[in-house]
C-alpha positions in Angstrom: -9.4 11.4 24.9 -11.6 14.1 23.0 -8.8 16.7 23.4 -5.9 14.1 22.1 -7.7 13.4 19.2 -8.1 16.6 18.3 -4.5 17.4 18.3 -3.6 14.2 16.8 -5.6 15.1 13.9 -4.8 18.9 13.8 -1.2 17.7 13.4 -2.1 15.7 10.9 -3.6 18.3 9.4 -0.6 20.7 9.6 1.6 18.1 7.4 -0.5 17.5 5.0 -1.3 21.2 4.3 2.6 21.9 4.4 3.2 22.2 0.6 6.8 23.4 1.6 7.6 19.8 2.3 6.8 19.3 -1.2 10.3 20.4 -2.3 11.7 17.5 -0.5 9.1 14.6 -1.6 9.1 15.3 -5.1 13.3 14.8 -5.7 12.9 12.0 -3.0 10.1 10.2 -4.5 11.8 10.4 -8.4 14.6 8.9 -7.1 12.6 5.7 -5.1 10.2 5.5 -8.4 13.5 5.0 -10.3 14.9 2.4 -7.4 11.5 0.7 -7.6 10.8 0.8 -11.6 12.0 -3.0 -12.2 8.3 -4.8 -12.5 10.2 -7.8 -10.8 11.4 -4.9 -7.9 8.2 -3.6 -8.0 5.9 -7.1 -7.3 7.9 -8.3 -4.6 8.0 -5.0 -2.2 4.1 -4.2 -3.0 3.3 -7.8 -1.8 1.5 -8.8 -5.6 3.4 -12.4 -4.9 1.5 -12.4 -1.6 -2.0 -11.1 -2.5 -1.7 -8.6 0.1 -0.2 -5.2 0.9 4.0 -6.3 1.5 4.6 -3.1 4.3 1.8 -3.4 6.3 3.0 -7.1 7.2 7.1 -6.2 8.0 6.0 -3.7 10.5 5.0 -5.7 13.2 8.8 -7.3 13.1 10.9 -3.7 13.9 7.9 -2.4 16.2 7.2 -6.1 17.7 11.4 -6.3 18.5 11.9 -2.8 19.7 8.5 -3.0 22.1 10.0 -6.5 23.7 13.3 -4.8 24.6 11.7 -1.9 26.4 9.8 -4.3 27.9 12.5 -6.9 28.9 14.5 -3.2 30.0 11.9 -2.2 32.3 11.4 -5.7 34.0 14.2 -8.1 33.2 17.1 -5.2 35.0 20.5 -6.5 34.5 20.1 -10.2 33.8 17.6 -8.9 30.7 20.6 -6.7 29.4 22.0 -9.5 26.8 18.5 -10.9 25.1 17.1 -6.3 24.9 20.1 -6.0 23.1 19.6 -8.4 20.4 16.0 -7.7 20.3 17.1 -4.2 19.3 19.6 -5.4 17.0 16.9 -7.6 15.2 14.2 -4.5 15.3 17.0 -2.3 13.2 17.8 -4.8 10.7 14.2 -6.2 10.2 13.8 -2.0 9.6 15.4 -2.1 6.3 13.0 -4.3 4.1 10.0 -2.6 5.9 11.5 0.7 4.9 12.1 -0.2 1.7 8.4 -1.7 1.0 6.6 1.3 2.3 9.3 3.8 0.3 7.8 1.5 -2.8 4.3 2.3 -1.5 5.3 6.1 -1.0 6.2 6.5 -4.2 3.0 6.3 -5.7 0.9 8.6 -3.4 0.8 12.7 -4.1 -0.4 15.5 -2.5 -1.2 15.4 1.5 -0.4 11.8 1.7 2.9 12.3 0.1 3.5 14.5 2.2 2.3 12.9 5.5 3.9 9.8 4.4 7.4 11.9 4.3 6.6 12.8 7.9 6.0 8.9 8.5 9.5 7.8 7.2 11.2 10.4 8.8 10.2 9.7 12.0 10.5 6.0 11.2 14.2 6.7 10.6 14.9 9.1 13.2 13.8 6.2 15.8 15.8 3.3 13.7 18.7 5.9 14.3 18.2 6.0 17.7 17.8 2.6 18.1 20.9 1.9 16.3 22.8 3.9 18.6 21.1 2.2 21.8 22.3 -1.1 20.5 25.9 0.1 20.7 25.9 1.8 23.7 24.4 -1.3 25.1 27.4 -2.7 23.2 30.1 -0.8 25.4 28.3 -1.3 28.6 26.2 1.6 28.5 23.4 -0.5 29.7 21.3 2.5 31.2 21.9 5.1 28.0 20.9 2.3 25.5 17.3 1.6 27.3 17.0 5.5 27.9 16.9 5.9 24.2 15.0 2.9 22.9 12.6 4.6 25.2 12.5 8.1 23.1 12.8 6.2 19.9 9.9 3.7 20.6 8.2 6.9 21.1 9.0 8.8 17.9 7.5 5.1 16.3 4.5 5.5 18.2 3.6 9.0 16.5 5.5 7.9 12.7 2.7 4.7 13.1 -0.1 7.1 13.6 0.7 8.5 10.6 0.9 5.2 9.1 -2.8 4.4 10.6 -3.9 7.5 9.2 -2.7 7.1 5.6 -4.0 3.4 5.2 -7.5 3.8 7.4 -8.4 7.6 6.7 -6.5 7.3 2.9 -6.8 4.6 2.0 -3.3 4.3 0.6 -2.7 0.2 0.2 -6.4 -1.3 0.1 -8.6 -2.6 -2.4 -10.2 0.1 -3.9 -13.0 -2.3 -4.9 -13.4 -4.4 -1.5 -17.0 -2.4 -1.3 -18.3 -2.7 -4.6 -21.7 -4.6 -4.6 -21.9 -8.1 -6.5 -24.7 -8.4 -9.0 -25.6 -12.0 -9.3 -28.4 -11.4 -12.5 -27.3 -11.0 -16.0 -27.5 -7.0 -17.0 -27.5 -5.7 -20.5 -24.5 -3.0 -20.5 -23.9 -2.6 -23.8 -24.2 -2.9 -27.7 -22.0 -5.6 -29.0 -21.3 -3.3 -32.3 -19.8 -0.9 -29.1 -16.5 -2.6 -28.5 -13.8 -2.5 -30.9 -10.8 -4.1 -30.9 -8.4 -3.4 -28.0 -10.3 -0.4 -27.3 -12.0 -0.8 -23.5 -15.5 1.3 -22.8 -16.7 1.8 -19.1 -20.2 0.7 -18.7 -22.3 0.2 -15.2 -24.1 -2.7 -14.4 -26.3 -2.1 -11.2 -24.3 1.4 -10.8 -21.0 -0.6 -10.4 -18.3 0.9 -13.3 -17.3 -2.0 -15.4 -14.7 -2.0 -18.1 -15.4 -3.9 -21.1 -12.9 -5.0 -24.1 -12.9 -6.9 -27.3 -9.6 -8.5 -27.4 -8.4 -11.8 -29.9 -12.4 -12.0 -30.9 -13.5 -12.6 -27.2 -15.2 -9.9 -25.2 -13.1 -9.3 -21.7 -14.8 -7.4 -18.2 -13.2 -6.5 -15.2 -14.1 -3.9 -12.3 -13.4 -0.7 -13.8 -11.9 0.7 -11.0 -8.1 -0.2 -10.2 -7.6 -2.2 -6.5 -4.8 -0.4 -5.9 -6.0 3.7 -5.9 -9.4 3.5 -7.8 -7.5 4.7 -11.2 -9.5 4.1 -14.1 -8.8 1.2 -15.5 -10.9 1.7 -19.2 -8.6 4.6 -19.9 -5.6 1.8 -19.6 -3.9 0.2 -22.4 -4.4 -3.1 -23.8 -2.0 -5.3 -24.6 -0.6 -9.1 -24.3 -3.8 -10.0 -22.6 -3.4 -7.6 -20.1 -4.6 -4.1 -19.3 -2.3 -1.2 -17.9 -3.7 1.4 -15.0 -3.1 5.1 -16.2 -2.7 5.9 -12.8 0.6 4.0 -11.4 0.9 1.2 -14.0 -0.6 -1.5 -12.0 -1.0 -4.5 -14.9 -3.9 -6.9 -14.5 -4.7 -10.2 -16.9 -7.7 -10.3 -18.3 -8.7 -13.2 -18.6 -8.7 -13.5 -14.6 -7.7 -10.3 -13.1 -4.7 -11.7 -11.3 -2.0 -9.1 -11.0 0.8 -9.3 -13.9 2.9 -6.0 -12.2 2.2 -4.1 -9.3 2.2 -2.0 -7.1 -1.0 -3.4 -6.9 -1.4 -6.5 -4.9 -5.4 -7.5 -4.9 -6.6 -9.2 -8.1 -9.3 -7.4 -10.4 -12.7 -8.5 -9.7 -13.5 -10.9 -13.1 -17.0 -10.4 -14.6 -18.8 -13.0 -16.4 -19.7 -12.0 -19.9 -22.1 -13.1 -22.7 -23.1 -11.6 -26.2 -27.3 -12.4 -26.8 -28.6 -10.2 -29.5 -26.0 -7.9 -30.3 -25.9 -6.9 -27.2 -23.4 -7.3 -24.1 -24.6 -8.7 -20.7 -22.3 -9.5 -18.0 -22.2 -10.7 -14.0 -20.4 -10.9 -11.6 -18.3 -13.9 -11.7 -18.9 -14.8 -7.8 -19.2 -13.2 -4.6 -16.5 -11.3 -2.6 -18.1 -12.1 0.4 
């Protein structure tokens, strides 16, 4: 297993170090940022009406169908032939919205996981190709062909959902950025009250976590400074509406409660409880995460 993990991740390695595909993402991903752009088109395929990441969720329908038919292939013979054939029907057609979600995803990402995300929908597609062409040889009668090539493609999915694996659990493309951060439960003195003008958000720490502090309508606003979706830096948003605007991909957060106005984000901003005492600022956190 020590050997196939080392050329698992040497491959790995090799795409994201391949700047050449870089002439492909870049045109590719201006065109799906321009696709994606509506903030109504944006919420629904990065999962902000569900709280959680949209493409990580449709996966299992494509992978989940096209698994059952090789396995109804390999054991059900002829009298499995009818029910494989749907089930790779339903795993090309349930392939479209998951494609579409992770494109959304895609679209923010740069650098090595750009381009290791290009190698992910690539293969993704080669196999919903393939699979598509099982389903009608199986169609005709081709019983034999058709389960042949679900067979290769399933295979091709297997390697395209490593990739997948990789990008989420190695970078972190998709989780909250600040699932980790410690709660502190005792009022801390951050900063001078005279500090905050309107509209116009400082980061300060409080216990070494970066919190982002604005005056906004009279009252004084705090939220984790760090973005949930890829740890942008939230102070150096825009305020406006009641809401503050990520630099990074234009994730927009309330804040008055850190729920998620636009995404692509789709974890709320952690709230911090806030008081003025002497000129000065003093904030908590509003509850554990735990």
């Amino acid at each position: 297993m020590g050997r196939l993990n080392e050329l698992a991740q040497n491959a790995v390695s090799t795409v994201e170090q391949a700047d050449s595909l870089d002439r492909v993402s870049a045109p590719l991903q201006t065109v799906v940022k321009k696709l994606t752009g509506n903030p109504a088109v944006k919420n629904v395929l990065s999962g902000t009406w569900l709280g959680h990441s949209l493409h990580p969720v449709l996966t299992d329908l494509p992978i989940g169908a096209w698994v059952s038919a090789t396995v109804v292939d390999l054991a059900g013979g002829e009298q499995g032939a009818a029910a494989a054939r749907r089930l790779v029907g339903i795993g090309v057609l349930a392939a479209a919205p998951t494609a579409a979600a992770g494109a959304s995803d895609w679209s923010d990402t740069h650098g090595p996981a750009q381009r290791a995300g290009l190698i992910h929908w690539a293969g993704n597609f080669t196999a919903t190709v393939l699979q598509g062409t099982s389903w009608m040889l199986r169609r005709r009668g081709h019983r034999g062909a058709g389960a042949t090539l679900s067979l290769l493609a399933l295979g091709i999915t297997v390697g395209a959902a490593y990739l997948g694996g990789h990008l989420t659990l190695r970078r972190g493309i998709g989780v909250n950025h600040t699932a980790f951060q410690d709660d502190v439960t005792e009022w801390t003195d951050v900063a001078a009250d005279a500090d905050l003008q309107e509209a116009k958000p400082i980061r300060v720490e409080a216990s070494g976590v970066p919190v982002m502090l604005v005056r906004t309508g009279g009252a004084v606003r705090a939220l984790s400074a760090t973005c949930t979706h890829a740890g942008g830096p939230l102070d150096e948003g825009t305020i406006d509406d009641g809401c503050v605007t990520c630099p990074w991909h234009g994730s927009r957060f309330d804040l008055a409660d850190g729920s998620v106005v636009r995404g692509p984000a789709s974890a709320p901003e952690p709230v911090w409880d806030v008081k003025v005492e002497n000129d000065r600022v003093w904030v908590r956190s509003t509850e554990p995460r735990s």
